[in-house]
Each structure stands twice: as structure tokens, then as C-alpha cells.
C-alpha positions as CSV (number, residue, x, y, z in Angstrom):
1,X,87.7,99.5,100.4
2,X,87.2,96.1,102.2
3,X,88.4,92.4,100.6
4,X,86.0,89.8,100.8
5,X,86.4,85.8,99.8
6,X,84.8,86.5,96.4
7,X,87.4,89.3,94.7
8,X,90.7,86.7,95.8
9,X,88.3,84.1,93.9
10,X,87.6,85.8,91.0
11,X,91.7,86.9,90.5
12,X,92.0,82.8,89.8
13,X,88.4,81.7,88.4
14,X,87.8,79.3,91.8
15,X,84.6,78.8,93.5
16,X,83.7,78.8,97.4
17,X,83.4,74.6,96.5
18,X,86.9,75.0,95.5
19,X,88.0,77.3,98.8
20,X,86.2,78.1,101.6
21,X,85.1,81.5,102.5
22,X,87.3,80.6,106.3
23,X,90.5,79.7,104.0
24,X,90.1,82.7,101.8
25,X,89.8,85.0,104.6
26,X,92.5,83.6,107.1
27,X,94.9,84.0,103.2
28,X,93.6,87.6,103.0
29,X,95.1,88.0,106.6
30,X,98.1,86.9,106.0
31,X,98.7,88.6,103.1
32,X,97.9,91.7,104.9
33,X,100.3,91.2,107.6
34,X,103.2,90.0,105.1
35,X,102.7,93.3,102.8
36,X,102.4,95.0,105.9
37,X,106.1,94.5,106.8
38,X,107.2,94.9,103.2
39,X,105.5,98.4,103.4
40,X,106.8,99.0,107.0
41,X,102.9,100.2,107.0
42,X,99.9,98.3,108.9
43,X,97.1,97.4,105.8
44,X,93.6,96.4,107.1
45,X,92.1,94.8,104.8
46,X,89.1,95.8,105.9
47,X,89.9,99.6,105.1
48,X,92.1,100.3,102.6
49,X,93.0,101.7,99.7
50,X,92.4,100.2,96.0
51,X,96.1,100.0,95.3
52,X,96.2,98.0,99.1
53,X,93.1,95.9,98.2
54,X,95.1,94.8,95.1
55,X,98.1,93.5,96.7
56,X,96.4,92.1,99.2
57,X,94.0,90.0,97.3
58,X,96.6,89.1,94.7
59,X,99.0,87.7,97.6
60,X,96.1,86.1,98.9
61,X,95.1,84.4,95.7
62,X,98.7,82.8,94.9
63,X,97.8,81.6,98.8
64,X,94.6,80.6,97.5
65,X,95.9,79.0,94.3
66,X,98.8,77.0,95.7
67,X,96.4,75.2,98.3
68,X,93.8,74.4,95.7
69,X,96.3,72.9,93.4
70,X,99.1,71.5,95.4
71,X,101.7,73.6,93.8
72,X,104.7,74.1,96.3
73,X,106.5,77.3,97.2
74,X,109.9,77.9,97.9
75,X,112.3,80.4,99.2
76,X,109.5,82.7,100.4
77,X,111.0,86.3,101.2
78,X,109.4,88.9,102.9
79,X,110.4,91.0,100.1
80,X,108.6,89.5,98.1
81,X,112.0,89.0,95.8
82,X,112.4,85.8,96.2
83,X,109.3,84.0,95.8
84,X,109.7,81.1,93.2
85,X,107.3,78.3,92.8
86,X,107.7,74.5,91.6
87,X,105.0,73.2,89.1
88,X,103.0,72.7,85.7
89,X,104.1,75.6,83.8
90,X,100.9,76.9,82.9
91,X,100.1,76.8,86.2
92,X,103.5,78.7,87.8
93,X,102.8,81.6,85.0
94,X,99.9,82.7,86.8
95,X,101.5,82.9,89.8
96,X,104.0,84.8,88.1
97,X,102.1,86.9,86.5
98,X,100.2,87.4,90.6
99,X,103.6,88.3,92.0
100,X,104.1,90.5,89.5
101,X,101.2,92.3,90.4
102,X,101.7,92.4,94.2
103,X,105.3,93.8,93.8
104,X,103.8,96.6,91.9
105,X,101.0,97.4,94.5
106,X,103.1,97.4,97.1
107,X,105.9,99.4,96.2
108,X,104.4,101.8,94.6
């Protein structure tokens, strides 16, 4: 399975006026690399598997998401365990809701 701009999108509702294809990708990269050490596993995003794909493009969407909208993280973990966010509520619940997500995908 490859990840391209437009699944990271969708997980959030953005459009490539919102975030650029570039952004998307270079957040797609990242999160690989990240979950890649929490899995003590190299993911390429470009071949991987669906549970893989849906880590990565969730991590890459809260990337995605807290550009577009400003929202700061803090305490960012390579775990994953201690990723908190500062923000509009309604807005830090779908991060939540992201991370949630990601931990599941890539500890499973």
C-alpha cells in the first residue's frame, strides 16, 4: 500500500488549498521515520502494510492539522505517550481521537 497527499487529507476534511501536496508528503515522511523508531521497524510509506498506512497517515494528519490551524504541541515523545496538545477543545479532540488511532496501529 502507498500513502499519498489525499488519504492524510481526507483523515481531517482539508483540501490541497488548505495543505500542499509538498507539506503533506514531507508530514507523511516524518511520520514514517517517527513510527519507525517506535516499532524498532523501518516503514516506507511507499510499501507498506494497511495497518502501517494507518499510522502513518494518521501521525501525518495531526502534522497536517496542527499546521493548518496553529494548534501547538507539547511534550512530543517518541512513544508516542506523551503527546499532549494546547487548543480549542473541539479542535484538540480530534487530535485525540488521531493519536488514539496511531498508538493502536503501531503497537499492534
Amino acid at each position: 500500500m502507498t500513502i499519498d497527499s489525499s488519504r492524510v487529507r481526507l483523515r481531517l476534511g482539508l483540501t490541497a488549498n488548505e495543505i500542499s501536496d509538498t507539506d503533506v508528503e514531507v508530514f507523511i515522511s516524518e511520520a514514517a521515520a517517527s513510527l519507525s523508531i517506535e516499532v524498532n521497524a523501518t516503514l516506507d510509506p511507499a510499501d507498506c502494510s494497511e495497518a502501517e498506512a494507518n499510522a502513518i497517515a494518521n501521525l501525518a494528519a495531526i502534522y497536517c492539522y496542527l499546521k493548518v490551524t496553529g494548534i501547538s504541541s507539547t511534550g512530543w515523545n517518541v512513544n508516542l505517550g506523551q503527546l499532549s496538545f494546547s487548543g480549542p477543545s473541539e479542535k484538540v479532540a480530534q487530535l485525540a481521537f488521531l493519536k488514539k488511532q496511531v498508538r493502536a496501529h503501531a503497537c499492534s
